[in-house]
Backbone as a chain_set.jsonl record, in Angstrom:
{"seq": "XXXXXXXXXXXXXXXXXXXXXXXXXXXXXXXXXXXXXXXXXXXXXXXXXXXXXXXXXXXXXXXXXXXXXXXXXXXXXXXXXXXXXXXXXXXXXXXXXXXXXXXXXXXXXXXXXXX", "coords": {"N": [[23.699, 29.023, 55.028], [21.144, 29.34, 57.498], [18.228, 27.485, 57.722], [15.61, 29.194, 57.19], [13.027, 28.789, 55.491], [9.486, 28.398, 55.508], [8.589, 25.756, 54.764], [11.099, 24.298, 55.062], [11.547, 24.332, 57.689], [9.765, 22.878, 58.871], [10.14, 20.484, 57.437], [12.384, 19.803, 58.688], [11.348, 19.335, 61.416], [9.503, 17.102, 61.082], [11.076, 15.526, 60.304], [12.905, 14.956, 62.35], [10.93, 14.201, 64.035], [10.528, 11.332, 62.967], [12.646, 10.587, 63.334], [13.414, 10.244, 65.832], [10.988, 7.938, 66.269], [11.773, 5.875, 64.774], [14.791, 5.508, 65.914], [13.101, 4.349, 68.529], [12.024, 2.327, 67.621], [14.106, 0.911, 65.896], [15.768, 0.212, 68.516], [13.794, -1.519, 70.16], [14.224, -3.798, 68.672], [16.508, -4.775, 68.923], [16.803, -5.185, 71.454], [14.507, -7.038, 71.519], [16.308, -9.578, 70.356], [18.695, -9.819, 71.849], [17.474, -10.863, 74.006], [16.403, -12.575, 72.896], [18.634, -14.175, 72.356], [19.796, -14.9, 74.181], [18.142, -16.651, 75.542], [18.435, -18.649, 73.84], [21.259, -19.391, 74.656], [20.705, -19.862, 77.4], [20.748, -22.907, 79.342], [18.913, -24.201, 80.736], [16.556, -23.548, 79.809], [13.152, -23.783, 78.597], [12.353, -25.684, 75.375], [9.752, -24.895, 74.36], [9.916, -21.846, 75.16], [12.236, -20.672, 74.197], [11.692, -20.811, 71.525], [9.571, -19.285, 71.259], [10.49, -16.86, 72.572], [12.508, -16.62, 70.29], [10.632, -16.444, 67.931], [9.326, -13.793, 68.46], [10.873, -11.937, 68.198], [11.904, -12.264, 65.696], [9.535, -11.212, 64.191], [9.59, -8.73, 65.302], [11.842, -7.979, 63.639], [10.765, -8.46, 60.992], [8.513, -6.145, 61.079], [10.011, -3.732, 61.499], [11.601, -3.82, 59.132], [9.319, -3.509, 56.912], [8.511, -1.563, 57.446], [10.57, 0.028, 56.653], [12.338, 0.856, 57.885], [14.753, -0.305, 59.001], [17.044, -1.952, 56.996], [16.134, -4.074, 53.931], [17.273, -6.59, 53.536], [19.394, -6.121, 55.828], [17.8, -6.828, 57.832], [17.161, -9.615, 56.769], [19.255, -10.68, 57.54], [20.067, -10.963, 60.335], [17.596, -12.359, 60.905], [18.03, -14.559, 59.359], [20.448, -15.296, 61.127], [19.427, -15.519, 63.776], [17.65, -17.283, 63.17], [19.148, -19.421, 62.614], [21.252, -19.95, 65.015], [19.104, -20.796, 66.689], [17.933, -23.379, 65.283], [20.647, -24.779, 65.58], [20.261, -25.434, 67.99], [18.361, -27.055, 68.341], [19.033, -28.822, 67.509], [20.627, -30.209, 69.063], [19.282, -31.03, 71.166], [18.446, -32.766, 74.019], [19.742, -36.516, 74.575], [17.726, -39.517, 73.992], [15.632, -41.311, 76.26], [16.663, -43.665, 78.796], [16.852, -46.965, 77.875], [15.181, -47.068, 75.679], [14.96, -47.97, 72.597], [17.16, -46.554, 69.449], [16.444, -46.218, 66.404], [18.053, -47.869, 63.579], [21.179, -46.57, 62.184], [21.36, -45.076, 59.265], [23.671, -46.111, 55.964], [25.052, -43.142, 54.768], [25.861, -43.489, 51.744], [24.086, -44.328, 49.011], [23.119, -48.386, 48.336], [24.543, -50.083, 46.214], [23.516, -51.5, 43.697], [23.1, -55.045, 42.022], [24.06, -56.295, 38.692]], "CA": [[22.444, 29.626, 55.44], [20.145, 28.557, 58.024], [17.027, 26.59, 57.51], [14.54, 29.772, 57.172], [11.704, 29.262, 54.723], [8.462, 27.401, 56.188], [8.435, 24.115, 54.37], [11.975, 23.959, 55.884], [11.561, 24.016, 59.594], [8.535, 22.094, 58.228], [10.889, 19.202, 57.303], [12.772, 19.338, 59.686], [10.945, 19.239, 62.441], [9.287, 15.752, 60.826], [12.743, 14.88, 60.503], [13.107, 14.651, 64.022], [10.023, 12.985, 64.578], [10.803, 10.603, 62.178], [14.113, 9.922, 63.939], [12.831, 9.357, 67.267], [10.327, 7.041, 65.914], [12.667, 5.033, 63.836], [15.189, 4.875, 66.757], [12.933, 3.452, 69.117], [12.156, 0.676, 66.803], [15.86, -0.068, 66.714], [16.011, -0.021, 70.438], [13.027, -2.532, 70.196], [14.289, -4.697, 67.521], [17.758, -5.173, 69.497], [16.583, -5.591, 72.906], [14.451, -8.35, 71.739], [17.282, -10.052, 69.797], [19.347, -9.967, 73.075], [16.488, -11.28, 74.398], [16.293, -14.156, 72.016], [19.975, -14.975, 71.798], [19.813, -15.288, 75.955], [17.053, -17.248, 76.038], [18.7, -19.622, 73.382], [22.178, -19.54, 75.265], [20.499, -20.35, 78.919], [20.312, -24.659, 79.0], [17.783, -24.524, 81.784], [15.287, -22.498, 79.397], [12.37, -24.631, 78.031], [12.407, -25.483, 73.884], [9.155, -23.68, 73.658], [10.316, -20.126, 75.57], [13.486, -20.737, 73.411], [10.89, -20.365, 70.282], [8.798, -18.09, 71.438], [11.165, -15.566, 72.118], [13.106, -15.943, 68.939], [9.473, -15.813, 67.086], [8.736, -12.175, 68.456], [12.706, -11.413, 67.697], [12.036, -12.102, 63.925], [8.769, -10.498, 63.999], [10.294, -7.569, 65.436], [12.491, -7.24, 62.424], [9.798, -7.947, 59.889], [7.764, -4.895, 61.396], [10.755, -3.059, 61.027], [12.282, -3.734, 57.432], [8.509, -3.437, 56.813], [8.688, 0.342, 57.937], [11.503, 0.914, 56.6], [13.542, 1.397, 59.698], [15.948, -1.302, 58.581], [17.062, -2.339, 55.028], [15.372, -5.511, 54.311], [18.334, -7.108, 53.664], [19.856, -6.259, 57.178], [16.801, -7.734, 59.01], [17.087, -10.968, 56.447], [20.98, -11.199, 57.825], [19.661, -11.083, 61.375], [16.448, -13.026, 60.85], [18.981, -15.517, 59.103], [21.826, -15.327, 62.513], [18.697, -16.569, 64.753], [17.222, -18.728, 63.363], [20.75, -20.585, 62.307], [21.495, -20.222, 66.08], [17.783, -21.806, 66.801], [18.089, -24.767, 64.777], [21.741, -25.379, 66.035], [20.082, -25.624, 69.748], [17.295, -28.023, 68.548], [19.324, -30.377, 66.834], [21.712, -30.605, 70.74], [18.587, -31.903, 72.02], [19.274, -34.301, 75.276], [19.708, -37.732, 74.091], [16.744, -40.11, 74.729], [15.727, -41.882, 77.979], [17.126, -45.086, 78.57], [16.158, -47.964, 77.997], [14.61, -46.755, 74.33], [16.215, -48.294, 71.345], [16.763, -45.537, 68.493], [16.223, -46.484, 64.88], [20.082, -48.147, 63.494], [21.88, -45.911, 61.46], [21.814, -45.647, 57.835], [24.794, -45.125, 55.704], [24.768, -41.982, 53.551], [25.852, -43.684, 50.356], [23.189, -45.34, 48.39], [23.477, -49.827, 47.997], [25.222, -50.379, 44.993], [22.829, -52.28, 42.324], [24.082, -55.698, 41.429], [23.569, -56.688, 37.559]], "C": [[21.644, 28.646, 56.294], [19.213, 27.944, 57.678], [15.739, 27.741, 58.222], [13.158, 29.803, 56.566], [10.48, 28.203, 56.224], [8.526, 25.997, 56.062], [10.086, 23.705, 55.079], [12.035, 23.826, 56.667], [10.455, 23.058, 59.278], [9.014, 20.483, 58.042], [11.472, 18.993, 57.689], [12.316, 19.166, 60.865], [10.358, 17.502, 62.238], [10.442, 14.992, 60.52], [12.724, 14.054, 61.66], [12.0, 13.823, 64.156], [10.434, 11.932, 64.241], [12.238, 9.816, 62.892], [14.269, 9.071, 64.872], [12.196, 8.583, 67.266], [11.328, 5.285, 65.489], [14.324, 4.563, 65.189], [14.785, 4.058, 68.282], [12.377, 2.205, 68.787], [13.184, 0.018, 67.041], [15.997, -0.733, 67.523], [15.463, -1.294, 70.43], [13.725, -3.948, 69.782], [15.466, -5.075, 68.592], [17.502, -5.649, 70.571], [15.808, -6.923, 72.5], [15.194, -9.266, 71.412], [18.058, -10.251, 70.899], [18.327, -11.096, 73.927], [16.272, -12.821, 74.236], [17.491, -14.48, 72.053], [20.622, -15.419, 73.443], [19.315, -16.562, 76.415], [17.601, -18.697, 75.112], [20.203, -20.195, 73.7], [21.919, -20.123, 76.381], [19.899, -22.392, 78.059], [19.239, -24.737, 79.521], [16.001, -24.309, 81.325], [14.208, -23.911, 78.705], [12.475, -24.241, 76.275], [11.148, -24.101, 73.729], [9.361, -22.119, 74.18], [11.305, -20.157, 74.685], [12.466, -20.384, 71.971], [10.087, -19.424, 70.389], [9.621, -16.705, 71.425], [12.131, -15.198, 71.164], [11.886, -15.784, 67.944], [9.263, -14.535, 66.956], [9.904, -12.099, 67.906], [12.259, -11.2, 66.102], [10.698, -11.335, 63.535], [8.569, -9.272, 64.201], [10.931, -6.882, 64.126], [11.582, -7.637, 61.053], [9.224, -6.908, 59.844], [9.298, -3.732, 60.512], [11.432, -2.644, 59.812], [11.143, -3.388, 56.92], [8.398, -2.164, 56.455], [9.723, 1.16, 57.25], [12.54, 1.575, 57.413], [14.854, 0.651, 59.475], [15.624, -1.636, 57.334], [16.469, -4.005, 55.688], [16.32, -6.357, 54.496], [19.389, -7.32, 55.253], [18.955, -7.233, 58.167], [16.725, -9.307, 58.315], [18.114, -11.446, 57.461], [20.863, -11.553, 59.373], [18.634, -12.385, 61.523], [17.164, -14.717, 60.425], [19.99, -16.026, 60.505], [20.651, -16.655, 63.302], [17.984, -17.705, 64.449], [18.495, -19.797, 62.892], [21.206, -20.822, 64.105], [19.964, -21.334, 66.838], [17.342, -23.192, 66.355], [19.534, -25.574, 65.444], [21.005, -26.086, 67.625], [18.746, -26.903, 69.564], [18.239, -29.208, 68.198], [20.306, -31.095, 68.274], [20.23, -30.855, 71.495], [19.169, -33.12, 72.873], [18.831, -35.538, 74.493], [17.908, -38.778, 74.903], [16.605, -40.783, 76.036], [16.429, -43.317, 77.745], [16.079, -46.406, 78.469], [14.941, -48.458, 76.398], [15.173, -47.823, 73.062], [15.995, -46.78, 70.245], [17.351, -46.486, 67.164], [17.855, -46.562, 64.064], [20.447, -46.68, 62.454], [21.996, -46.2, 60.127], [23.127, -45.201, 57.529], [24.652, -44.142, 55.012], [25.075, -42.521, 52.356], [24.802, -44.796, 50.12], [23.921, -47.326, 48.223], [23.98, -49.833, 46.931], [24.154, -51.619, 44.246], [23.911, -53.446, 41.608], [23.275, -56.051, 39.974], [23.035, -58.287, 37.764]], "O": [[21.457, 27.465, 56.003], [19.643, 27.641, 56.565], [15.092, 27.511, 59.244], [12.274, 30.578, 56.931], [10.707, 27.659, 57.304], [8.523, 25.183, 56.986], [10.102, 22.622, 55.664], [12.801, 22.888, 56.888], [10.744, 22.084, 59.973], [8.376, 19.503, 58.427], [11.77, 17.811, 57.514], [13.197, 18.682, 61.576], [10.693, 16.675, 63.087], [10.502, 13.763, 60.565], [12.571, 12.845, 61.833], [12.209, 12.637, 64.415], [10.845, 11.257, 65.185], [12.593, 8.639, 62.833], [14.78, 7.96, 65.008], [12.362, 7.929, 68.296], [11.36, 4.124, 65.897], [14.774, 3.418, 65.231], [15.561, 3.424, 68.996], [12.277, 1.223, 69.523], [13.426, -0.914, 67.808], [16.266, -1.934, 67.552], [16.209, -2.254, 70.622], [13.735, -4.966, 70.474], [15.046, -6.019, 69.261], [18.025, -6.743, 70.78], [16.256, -7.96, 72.991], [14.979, -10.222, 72.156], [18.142, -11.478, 70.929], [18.786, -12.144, 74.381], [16.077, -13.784, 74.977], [17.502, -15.609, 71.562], [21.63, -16.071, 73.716], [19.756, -17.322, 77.276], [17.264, -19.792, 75.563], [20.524, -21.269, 73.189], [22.729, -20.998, 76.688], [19.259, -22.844, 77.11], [18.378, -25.353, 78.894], [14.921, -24.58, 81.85], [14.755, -24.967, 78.387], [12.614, -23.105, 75.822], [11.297, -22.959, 73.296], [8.891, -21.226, 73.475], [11.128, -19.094, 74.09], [12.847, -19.35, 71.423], [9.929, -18.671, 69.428], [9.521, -15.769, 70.632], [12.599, -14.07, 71.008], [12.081, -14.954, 67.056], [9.051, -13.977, 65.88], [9.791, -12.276, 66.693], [12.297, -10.136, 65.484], [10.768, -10.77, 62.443], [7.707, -8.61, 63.622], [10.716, -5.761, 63.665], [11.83, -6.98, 60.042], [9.181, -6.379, 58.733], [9.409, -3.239, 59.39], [11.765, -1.503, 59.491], [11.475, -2.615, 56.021], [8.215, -1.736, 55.316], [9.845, 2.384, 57.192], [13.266, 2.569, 57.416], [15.933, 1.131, 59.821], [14.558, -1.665, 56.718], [16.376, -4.654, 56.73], [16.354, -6.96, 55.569], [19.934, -8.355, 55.637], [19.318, -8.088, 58.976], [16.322, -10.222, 59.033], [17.916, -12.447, 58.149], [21.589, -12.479, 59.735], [18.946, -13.333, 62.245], [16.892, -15.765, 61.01], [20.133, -17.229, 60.723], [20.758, -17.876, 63.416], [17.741, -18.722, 65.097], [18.388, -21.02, 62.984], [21.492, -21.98, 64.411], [20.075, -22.44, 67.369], [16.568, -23.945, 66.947], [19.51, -26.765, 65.755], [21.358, -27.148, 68.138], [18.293, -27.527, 70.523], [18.114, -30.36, 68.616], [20.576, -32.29, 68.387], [20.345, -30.81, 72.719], [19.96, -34.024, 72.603], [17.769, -35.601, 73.875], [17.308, -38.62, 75.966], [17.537, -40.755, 76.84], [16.647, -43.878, 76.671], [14.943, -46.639, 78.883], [14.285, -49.463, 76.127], [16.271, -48.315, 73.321], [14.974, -46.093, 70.231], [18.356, -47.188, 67.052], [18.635, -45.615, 63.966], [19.54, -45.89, 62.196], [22.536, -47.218, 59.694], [23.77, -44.375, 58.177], [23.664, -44.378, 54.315], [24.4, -41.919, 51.522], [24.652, -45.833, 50.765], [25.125, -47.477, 48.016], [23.329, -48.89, 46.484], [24.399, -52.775, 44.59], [24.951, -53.23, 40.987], [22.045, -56.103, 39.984], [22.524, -58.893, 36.822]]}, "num_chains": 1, "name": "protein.A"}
């Protein structure tokens, strides 16, 4: 049977709204993510545009898991991707200028304690 009473076309019709709403979030949420994973792929890009546009990116998918448009969990797993790709790109920072000294190297195991 079709979808005759009132409250039925009634709910579906907010269906649909609801759809179109909720997929241009998506749209949103992805395009900036492209956005951000460009901007942290290009070398030439400056650190802070490289943060800035993965900031909106994750604030994109807070709005969204927010809403309910995405499970929260999906937008952690995302929110998790960039910024793991965002930290990888800070720590490949260019080496210092010359002529600097940098601070020696410790070792990772603790001195050994003599009695």
């Amino acid at each position: 049977m079709a979808k005759r009473t009132a409250s039925a076309k009634k709910q579906a019709r907010s269906g649909a709204k609801r759809y179109a709403r909720n997929r241009a979030t998506r749209s949103e949420v992805k395009t900036l993510i492209v956005k951000a994973r460009k901007s942290l792929a290009d070398a030439g890009a400056e650190s802070s545009a490289r943060t800035e546009s993965t900031v909106e990116a994750l604030r994109a998918l807070d709005r969204a898991a927010s809403k309910r448009v995405l499970h929260r969990n999906n937008a952690a797993r995302r929110k998790s991707r960039l910024a793991r790709q965002l930290a990888k790109v800070a720590t490949a920072a260019p080496a210092p200028a010359k002529g600097k000294k940098s601070a020696p190297a410790r070792s990772a195991a603790p001195a050994a304690k003599k009695k």
